[in-house]
C-alpha positions as CSV (number, residue, x, y, z in Angstrom):
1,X,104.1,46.0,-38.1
2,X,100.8,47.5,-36.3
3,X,102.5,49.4,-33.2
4,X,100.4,51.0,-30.4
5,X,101.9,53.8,-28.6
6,X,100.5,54.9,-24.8
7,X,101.2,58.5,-25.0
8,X,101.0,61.2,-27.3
9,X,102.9,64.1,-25.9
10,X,106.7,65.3,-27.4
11,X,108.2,62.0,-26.8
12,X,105.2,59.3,-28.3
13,X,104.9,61.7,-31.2
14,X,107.7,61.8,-32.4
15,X,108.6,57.8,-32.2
16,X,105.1,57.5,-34.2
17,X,106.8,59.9,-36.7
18,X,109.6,57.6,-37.2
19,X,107.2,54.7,-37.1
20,X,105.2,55.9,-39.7
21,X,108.3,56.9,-41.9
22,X,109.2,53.1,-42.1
23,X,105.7,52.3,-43.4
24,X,104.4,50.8,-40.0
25,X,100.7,51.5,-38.9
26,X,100.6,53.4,-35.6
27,X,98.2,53.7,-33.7
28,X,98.5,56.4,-30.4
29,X,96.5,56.3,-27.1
30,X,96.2,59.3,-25.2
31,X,94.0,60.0,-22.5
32,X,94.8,64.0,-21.5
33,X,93.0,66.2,-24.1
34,X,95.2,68.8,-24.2
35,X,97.7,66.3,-25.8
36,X,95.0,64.4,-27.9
37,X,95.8,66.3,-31.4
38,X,95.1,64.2,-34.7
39,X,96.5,67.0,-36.9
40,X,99.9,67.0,-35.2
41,X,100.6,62.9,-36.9
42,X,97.7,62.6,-38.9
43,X,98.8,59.1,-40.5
44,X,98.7,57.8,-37.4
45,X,95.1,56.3,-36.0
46,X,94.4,58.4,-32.5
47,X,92.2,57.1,-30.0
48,X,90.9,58.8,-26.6
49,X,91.1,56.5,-23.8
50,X,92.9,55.8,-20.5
51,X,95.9,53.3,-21.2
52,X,95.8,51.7,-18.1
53,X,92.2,50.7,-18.4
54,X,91.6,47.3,-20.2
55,X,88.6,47.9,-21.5
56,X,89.8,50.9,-23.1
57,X,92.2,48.6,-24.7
58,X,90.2,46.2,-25.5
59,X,87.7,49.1,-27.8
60,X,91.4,50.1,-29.6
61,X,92.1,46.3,-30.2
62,X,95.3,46.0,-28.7
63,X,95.5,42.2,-29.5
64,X,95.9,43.2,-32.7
65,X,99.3,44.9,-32.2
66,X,102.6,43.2,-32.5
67,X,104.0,45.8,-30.6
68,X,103.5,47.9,-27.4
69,X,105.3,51.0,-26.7
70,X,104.5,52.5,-23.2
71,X,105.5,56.0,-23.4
72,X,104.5,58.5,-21.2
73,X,106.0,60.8,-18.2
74,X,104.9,58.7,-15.7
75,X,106.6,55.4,-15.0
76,X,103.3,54.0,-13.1
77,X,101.3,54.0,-15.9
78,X,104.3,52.8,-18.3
79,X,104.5,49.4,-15.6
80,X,100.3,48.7,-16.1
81,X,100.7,49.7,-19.4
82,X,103.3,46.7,-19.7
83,X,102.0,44.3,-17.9
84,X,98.5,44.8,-19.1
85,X,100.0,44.4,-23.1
86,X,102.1,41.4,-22.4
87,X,99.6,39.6,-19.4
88,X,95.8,40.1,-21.4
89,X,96.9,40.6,-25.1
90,X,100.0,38.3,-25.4
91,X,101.7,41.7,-27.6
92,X,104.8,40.1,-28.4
93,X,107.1,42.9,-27.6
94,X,106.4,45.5,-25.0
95,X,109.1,48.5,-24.9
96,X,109.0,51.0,-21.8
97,X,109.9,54.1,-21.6
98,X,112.2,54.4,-18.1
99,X,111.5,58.5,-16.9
100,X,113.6,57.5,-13.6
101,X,116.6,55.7,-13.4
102,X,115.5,54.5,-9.5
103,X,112.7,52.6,-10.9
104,X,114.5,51.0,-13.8
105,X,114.8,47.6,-11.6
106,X,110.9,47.5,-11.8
107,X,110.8,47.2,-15.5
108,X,111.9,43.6,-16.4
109,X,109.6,40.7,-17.9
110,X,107.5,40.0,-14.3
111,X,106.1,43.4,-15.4
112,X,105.6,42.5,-19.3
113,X,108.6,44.9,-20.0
114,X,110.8,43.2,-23.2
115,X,112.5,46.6,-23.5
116,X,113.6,49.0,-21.0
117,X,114.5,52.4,-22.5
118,X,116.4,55.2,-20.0
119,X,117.2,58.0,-21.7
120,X,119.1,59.6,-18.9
121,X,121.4,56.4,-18.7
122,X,121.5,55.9,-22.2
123,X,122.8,59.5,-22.4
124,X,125.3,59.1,-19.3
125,X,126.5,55.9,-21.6
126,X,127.4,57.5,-23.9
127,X,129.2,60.4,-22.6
128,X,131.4,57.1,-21.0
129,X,131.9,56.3,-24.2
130,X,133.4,58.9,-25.3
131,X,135.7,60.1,-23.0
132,X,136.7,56.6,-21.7
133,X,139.7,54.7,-22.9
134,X,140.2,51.0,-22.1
135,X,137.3,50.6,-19.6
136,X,134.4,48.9,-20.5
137,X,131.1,50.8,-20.9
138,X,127.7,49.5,-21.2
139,X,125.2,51.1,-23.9
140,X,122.8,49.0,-24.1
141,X,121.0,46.3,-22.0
142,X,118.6,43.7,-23.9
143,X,116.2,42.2,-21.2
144,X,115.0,39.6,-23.3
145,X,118.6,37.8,-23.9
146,X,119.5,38.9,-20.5
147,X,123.0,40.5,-22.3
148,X,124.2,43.3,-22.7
149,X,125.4,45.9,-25.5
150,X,128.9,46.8,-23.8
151,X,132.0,49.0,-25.8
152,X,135.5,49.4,-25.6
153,X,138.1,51.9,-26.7
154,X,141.4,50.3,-27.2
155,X,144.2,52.6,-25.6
156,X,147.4,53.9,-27.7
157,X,149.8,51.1,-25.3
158,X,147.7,48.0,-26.6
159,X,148.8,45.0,-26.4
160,X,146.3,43.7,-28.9
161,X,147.8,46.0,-31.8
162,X,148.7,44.3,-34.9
163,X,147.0,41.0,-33.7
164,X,144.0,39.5,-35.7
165,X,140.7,39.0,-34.4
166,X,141.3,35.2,-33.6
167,X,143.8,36.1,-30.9
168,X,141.0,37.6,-29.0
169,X,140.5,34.4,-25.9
170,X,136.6,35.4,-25.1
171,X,134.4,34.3,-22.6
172,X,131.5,31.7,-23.9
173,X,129.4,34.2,-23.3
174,X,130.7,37.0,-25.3
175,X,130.8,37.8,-29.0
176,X,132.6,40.8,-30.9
177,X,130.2,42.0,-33.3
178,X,131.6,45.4,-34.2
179,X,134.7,47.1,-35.2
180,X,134.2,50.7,-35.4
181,X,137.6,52.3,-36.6
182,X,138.0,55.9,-38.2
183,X,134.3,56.7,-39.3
184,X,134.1,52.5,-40.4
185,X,131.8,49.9,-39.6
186,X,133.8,47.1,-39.8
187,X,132.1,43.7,-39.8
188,X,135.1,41.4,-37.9
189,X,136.8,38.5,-40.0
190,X,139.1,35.9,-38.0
191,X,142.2,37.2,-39.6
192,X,141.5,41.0,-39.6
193,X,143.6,43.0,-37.2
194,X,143.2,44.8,-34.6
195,X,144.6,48.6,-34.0
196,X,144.9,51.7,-31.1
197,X,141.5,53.6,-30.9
198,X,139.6,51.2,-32.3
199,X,136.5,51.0,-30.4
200,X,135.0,47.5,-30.1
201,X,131.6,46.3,-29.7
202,X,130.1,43.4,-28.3
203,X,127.3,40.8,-26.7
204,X,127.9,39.9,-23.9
205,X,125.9,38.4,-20.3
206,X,126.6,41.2,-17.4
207,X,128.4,37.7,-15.0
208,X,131.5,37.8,-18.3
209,X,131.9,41.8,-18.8
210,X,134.8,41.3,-16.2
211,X,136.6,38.4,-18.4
212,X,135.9,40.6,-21.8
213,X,138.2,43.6,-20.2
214,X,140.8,41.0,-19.0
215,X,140.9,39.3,-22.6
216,X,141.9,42.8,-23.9
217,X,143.9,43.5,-21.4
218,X,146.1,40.2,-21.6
């Protein structure tokens, strides 16, 4: 994939890095010199120019990208950065880098955000997930699908233990995708069983979380 990333300071660097490791062409916008270094990913193709600008954009041939990352410090420019990708150069898929939580609300699709990233929630997340036992957590929401990545920890008083997969009663709107159990990744059959502490992982819309819980709780 040809990826353009707005922002070349710790954090766009170092996604370009593992960009580039995967064999995908980068290419990184950055408008404040003191960022603007070519030797620091020099497989990467740098360009000089103000992001939220579209003729800027235009000179780096954006509409040649299959994918947008905004990601800079400053959730403004992230939004234009968005909308500008997804609104004048149809980029199929627009990640955004979310510096505050209070303005995650703004990045959805009517701002050309496919992806919303929030590192601070993503790291309160997962501190949930691992201290919490039998409560639901989300990880991970996907805009797109409008569902969420949500886990749960099955307690040592489970009623589910020694019960296969099938006798899980999910909402329509759920799917168990993941069975993570002493260091495996288990892939779950119909008939496999389920244990204490395994920790469970699935797809589901935000209105069913409610009815997952209540299936493992029943």
């Amino acid at each position: 994939m040809r990826v353009a990333i707005a922002g070349a300071g710790a954090v766009g660097r170092s996604i370009a890095r593992e960009l580039l490791d995967s064999e995908h062409q980068v290419m990184l916008i950055e408008r404040d010199r003191n960022h603007f270094d070519p030797h620091a990913v020099e497989q990467a193709e740098w360009v000089h120019a103000d992001a939220c600008e579209l003729s800027s954009l235009e000179e780096a041939g954006m509409e040649l990208c299959d994918v947008v990352i905004a990601a800079t410090g400053d959730d403004k420019v992230n939004l234009v950065v968005a909308l500008l990708a997804k609104t004048e150069f149809a980029v199929r898929r627009v990640v955004a880098r979310v510096n505050d939580p209070r303005n995650e609300w703004l990045f959805t699709e009517a701002w050309g955000v496919d992806v919303a990233v929030s590192t601070p929630r993503m790291l309160a997340a997962m501190v949930e997930e691992a201290v919490t036992v039998g409560d639901l957590v989300r990880l991970l929401t996907f805009r797109q699908g409008g569902a969420n990545l949500v886990e749960v920890t099955l307690p040592e008083d489970t009623p589910l233990s020694g019960r296969a997969v099938k006798a899980l009663r999910l909402p329509r709107d759920a799917a168990l995708v993941t069975i993570l159990r002493g260091g495996r990744v288990i892939v779950p059959q119909p008939d496999d069983t389920l244990e204490a502490g395994d920790e469970l992982l699935f797809v589901a819309t935000s209105d069913v979380e409610n009815e997952v819980q209540q299936a493992l709780l029943s």
